[in-house]
mmCIF file of the C-alpha atoms, coordinates in Angstrom:
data_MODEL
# 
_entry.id   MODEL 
# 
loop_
_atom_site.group_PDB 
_atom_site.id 
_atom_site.type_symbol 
_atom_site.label_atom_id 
_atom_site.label_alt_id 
_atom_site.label_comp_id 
_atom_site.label_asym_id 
_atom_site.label_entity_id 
_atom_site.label_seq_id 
_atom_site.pdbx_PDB_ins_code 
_atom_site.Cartn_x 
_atom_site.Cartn_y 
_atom_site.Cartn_z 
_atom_site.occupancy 
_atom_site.B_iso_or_equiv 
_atom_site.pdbx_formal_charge 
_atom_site.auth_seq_id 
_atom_site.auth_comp_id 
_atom_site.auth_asym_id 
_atom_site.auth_atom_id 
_atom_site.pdbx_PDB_model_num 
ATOM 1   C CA . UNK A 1 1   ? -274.822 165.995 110.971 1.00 0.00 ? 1   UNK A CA 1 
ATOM 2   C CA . UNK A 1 2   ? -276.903 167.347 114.008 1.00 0.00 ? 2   UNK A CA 1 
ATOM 3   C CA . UNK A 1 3   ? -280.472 166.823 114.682 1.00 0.00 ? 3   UNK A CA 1 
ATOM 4   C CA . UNK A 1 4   ? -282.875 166.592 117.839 1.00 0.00 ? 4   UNK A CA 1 
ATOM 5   C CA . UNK A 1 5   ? -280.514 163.802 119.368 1.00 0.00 ? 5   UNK A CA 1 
ATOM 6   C CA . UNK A 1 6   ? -277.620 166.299 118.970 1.00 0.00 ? 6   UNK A CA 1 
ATOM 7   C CA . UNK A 1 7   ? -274.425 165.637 117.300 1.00 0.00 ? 7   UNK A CA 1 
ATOM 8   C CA . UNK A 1 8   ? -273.460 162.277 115.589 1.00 0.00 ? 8   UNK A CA 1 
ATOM 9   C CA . UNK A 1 9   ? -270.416 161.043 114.580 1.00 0.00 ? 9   UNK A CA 1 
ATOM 10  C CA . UNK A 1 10  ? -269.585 159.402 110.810 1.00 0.00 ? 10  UNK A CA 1 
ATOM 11  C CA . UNK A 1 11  ? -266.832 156.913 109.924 1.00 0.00 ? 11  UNK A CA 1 
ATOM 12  C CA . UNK A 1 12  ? -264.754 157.467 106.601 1.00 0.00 ? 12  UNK A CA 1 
ATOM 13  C CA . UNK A 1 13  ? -262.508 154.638 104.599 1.00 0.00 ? 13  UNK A CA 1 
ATOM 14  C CA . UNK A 1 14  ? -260.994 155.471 101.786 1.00 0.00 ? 14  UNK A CA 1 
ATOM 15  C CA . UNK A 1 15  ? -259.504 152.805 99.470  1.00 0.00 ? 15  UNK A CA 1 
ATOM 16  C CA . UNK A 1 16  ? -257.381 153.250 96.336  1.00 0.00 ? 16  UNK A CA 1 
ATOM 17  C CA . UNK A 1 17  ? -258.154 150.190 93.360  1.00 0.00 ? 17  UNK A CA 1 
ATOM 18  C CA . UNK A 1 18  ? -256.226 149.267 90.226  1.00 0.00 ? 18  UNK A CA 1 
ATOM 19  C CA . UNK A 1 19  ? -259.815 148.914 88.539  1.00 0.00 ? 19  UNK A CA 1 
ATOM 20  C CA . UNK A 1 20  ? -262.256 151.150 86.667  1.00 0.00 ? 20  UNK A CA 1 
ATOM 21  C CA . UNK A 1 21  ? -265.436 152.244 88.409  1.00 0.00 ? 21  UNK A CA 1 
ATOM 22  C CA . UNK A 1 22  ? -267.728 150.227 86.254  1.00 0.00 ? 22  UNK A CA 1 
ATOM 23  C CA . UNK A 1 23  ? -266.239 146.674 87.747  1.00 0.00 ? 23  UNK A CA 1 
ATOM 24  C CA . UNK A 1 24  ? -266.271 148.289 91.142  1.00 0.00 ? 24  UNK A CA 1 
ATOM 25  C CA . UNK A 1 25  ? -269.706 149.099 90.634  1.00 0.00 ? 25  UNK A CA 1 
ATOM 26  C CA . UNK A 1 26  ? -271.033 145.354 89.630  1.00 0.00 ? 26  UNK A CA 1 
ATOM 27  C CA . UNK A 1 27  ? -269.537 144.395 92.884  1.00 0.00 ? 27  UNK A CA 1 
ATOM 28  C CA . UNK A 1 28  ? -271.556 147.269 95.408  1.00 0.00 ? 28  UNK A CA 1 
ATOM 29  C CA . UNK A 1 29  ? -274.790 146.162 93.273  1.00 0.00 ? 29  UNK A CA 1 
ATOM 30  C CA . UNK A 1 30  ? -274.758 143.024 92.627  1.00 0.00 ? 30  UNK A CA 1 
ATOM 31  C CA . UNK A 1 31  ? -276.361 140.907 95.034  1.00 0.00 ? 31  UNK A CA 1 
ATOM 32  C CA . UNK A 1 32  ? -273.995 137.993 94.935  1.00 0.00 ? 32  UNK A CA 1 
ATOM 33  C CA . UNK A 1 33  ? -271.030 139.918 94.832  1.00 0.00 ? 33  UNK A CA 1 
ATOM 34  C CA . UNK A 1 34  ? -272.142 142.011 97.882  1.00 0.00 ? 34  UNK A CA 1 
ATOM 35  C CA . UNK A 1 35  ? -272.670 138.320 99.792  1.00 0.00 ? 35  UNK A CA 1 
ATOM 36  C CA . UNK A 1 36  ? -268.709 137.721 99.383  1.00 0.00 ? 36  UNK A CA 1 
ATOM 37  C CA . UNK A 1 37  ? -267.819 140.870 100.552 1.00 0.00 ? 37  UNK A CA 1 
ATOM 38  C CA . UNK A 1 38  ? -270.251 141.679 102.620 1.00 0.00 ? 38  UNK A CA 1 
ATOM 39  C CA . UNK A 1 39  ? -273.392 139.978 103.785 1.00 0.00 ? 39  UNK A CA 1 
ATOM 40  C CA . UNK A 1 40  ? -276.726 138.226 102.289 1.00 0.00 ? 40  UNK A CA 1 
ATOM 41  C CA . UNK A 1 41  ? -278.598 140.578 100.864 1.00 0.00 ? 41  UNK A CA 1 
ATOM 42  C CA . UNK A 1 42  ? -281.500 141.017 98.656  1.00 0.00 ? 42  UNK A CA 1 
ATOM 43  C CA . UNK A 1 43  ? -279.726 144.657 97.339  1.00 0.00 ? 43  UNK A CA 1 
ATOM 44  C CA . UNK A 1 44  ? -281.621 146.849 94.816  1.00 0.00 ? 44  UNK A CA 1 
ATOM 45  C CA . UNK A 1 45  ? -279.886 150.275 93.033  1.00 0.00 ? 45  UNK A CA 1 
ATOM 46  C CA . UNK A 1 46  ? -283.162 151.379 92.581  1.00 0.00 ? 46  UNK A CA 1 
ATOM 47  C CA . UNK A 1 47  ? -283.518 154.213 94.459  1.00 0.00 ? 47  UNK A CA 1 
ATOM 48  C CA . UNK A 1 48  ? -286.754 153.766 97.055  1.00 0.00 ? 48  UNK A CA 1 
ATOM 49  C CA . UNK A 1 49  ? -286.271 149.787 96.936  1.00 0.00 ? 49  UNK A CA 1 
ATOM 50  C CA . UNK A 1 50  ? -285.895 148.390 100.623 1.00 0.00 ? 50  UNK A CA 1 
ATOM 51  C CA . UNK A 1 51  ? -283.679 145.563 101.027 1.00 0.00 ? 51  UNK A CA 1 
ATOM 52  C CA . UNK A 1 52  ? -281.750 143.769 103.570 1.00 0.00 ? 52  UNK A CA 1 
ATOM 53  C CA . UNK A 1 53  ? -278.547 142.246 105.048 1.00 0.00 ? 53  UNK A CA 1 
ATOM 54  C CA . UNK A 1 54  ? -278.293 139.074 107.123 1.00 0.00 ? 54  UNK A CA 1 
ATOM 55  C CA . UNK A 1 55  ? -275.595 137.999 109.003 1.00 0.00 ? 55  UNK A CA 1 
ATOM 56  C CA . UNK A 1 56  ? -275.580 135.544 112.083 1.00 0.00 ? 56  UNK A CA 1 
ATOM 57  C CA . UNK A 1 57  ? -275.812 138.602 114.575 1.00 0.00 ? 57  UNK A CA 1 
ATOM 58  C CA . UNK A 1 58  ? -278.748 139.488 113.020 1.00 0.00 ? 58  UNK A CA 1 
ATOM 59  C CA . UNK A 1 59  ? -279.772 142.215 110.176 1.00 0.00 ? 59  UNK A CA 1 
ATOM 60  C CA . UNK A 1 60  ? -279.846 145.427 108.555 1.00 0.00 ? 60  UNK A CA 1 
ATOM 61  C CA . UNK A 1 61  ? -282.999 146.853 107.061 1.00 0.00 ? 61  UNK A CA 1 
ATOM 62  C CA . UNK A 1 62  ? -282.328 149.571 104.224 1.00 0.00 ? 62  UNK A CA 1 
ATOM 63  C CA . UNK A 1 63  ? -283.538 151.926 101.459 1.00 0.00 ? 63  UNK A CA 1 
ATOM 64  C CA . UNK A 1 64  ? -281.857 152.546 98.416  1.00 0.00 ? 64  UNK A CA 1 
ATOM 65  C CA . UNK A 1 65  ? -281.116 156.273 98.776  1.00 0.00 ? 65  UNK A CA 1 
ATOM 66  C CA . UNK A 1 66  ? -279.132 157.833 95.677  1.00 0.00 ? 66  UNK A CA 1 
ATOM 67  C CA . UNK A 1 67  ? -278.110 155.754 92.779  1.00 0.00 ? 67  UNK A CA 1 
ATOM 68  C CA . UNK A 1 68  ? -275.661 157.673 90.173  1.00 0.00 ? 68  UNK A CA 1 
ATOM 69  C CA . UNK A 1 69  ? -274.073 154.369 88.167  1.00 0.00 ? 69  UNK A CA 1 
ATOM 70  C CA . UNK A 1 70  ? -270.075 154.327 88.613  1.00 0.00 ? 70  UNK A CA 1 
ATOM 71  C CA . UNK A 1 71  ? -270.202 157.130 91.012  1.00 0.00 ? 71  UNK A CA 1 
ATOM 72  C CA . UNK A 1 72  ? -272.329 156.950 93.468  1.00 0.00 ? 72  UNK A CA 1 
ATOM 73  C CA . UNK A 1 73  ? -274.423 154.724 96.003  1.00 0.00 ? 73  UNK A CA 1 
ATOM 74  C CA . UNK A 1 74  ? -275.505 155.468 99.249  1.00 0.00 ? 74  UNK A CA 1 
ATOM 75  C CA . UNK A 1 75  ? -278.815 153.799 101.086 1.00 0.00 ? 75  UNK A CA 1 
ATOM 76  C CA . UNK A 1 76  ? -280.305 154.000 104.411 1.00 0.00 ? 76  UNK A CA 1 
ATOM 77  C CA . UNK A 1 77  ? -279.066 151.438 107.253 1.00 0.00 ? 77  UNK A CA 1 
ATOM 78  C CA . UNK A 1 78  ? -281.150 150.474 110.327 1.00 0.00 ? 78  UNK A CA 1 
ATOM 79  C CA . UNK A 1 79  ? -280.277 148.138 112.275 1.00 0.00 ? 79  UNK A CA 1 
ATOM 80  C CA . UNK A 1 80  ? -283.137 147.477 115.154 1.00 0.00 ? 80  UNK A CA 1 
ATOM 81  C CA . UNK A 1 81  ? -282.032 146.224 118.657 1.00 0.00 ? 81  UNK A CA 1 
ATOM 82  C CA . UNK A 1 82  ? -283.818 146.176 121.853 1.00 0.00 ? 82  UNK A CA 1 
ATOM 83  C CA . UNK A 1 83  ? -280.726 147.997 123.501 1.00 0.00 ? 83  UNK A CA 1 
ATOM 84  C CA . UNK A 1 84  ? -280.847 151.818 122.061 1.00 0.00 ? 84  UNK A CA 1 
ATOM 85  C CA . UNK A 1 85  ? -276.930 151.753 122.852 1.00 0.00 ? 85  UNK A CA 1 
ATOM 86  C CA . UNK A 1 86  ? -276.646 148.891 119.938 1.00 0.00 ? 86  UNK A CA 1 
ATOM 87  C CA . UNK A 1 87  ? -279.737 150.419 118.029 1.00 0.00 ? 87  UNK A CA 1 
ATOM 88  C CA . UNK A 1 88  ? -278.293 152.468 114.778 1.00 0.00 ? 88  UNK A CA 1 
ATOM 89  C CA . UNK A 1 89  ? -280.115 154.956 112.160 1.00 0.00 ? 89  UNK A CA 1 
ATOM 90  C CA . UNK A 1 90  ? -277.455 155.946 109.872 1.00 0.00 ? 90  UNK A CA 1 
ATOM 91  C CA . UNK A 1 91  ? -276.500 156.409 106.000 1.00 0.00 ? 91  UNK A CA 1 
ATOM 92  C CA . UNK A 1 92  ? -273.725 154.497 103.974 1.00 0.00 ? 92  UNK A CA 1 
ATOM 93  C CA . UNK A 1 93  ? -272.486 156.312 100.990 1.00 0.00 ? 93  UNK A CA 1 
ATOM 94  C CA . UNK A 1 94  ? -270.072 154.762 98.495  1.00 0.00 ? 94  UNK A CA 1 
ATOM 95  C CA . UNK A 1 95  ? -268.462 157.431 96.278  1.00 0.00 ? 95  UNK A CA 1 
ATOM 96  C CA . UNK A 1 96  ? -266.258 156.394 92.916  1.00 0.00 ? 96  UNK A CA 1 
ATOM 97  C CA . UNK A 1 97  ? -263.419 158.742 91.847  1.00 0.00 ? 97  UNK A CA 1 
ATOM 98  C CA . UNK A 1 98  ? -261.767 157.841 88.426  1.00 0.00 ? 98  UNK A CA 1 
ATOM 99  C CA . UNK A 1 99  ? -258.031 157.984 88.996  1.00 0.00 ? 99  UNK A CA 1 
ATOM 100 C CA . UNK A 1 100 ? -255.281 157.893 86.758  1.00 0.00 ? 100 UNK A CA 1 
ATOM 101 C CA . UNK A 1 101 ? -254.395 154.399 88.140  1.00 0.00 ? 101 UNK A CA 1 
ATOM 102 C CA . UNK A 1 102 ? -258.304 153.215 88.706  1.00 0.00 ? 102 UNK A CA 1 
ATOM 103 C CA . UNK A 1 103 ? -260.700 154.156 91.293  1.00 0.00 ? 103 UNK A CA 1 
ATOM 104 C CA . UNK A 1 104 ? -260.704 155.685 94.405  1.00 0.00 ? 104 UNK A CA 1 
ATOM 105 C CA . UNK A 1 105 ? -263.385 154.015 96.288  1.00 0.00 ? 105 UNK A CA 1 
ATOM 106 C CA . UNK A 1 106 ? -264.739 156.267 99.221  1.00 0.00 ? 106 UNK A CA 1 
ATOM 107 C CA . UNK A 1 107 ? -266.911 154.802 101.906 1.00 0.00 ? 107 UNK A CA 1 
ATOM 108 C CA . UNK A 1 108 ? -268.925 157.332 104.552 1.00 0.00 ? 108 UNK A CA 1 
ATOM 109 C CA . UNK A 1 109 ? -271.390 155.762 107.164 1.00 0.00 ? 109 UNK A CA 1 
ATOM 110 C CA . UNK A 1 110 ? -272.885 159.074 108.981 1.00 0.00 ? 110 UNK A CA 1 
ATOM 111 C CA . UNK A 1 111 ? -275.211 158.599 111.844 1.00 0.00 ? 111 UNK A CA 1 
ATOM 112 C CA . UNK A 1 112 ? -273.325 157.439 115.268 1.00 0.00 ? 112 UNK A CA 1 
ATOM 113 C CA . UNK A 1 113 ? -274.339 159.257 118.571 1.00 0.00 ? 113 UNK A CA 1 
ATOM 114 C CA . UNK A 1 114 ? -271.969 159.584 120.862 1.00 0.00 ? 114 UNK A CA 1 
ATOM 115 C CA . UNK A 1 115 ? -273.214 156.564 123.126 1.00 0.00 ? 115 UNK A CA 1 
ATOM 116 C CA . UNK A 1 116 ? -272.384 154.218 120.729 1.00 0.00 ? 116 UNK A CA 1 
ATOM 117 C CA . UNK A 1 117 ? -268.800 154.015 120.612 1.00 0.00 ? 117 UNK A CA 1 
ATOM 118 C CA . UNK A 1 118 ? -269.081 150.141 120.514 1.00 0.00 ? 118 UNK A CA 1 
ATOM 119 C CA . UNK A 1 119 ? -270.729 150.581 117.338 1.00 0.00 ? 119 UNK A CA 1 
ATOM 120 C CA . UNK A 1 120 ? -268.570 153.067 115.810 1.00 0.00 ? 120 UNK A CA 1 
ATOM 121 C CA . UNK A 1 121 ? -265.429 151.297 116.709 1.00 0.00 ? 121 UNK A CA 1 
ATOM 122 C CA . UNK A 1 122 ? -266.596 148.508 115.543 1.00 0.00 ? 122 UNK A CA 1 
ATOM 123 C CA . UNK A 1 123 ? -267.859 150.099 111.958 1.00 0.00 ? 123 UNK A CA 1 
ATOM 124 C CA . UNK A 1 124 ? -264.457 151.221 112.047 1.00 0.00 ? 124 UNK A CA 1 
ATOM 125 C CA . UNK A 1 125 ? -263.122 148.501 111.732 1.00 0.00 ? 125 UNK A CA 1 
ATOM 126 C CA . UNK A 1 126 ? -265.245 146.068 109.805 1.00 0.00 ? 126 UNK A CA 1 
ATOM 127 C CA . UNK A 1 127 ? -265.628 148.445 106.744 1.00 0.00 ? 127 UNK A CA 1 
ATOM 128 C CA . UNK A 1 128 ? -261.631 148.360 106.328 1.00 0.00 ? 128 UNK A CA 1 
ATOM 129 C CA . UNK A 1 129 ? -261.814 144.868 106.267 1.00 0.00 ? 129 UNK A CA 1 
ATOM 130 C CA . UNK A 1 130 ? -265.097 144.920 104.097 1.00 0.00 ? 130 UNK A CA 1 
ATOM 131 C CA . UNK A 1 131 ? -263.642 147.155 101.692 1.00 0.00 ? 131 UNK A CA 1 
ATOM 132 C CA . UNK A 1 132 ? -260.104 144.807 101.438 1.00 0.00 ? 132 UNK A CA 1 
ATOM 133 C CA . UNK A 1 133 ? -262.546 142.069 100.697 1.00 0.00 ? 133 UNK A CA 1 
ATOM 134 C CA . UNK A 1 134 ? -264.567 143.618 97.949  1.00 0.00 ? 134 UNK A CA 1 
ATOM 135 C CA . UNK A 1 135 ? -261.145 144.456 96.475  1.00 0.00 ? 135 UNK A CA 1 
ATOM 136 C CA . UNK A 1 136 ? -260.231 140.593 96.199  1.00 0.00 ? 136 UNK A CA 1 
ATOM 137 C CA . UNK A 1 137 ? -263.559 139.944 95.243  1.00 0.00 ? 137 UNK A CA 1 
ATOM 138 C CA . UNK A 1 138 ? -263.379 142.931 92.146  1.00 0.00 ? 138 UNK A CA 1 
ATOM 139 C CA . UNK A 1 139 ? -260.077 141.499 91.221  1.00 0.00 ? 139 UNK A CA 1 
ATOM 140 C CA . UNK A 1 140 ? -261.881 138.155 90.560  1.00 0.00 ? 140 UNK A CA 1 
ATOM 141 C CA . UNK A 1 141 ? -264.521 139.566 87.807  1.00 0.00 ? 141 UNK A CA 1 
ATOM 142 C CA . UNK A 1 142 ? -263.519 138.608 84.569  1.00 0.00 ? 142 UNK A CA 1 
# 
């Protein structure tokens, strides 16, 4: 992705589920699914609908970007701080692959500059463990 502030970087977790797409999907729209695997939110998969994440660091303003049921969700995500190194435009897509054993769940955040390796890093990590959490939280849906 390149633009006016130059190159930025994206972060890519891939995760393999013993579960059909449509359960995998309750849990990325959902609101209070997303809150146990993610963060309060007031979520939306309308496309155009803001909505928000909360978290005791603070939150995450978004747009609903793309929404193809069972395959594919991906929404805006700005997160505003006074320190531009901290500061982050970027794009979260969530892409469903029907699998002969369930779903491959792929997660793409796009949007890092190179300044922000704090943030990326960080992204890095937390979506692995995000994504290990919505698992447990998928396997709990009757």
């Amino acid at each position: 992705m390149t633009g006016l502030a130059g190159e930025t970087r994206s972060i890519t977790v891939e995760r393999e589920m013993p579960f059909p797409p449509e359960k995998i999907w309750r849990a990325l729209t959902q609101p209070h699914l997303v809150a146990e695997w993610l963060m309060k939110n007031d979520i939306d998969a309308t496309v155009g609908q803001r909505f928000s994440f909360s978290s005791d660091w603070g939150g995450v303003d978004c747009e609903m970007l793309a929404v193809e049921p069972h395959e594919r969700l991906s929404y805006s995500w700005n997160y505003a701080h006074e320190d531009p190194a901290y500061a982050l435009e970027s794009v979260v897509t969530f892409t469903l692959v029907l699998t002969a054993t369930g779903t491959l769940l792929r997660m793409e955040q796009v949007g890092f500059r190179p300044d922000q390796k704090q943030a990326f890093h960080g992204a890095k990590a937390g979506w692995r463990e995000h994504l290990a959490n919505l698992e447990k939280v998928v396997a709990g849906l009757g």
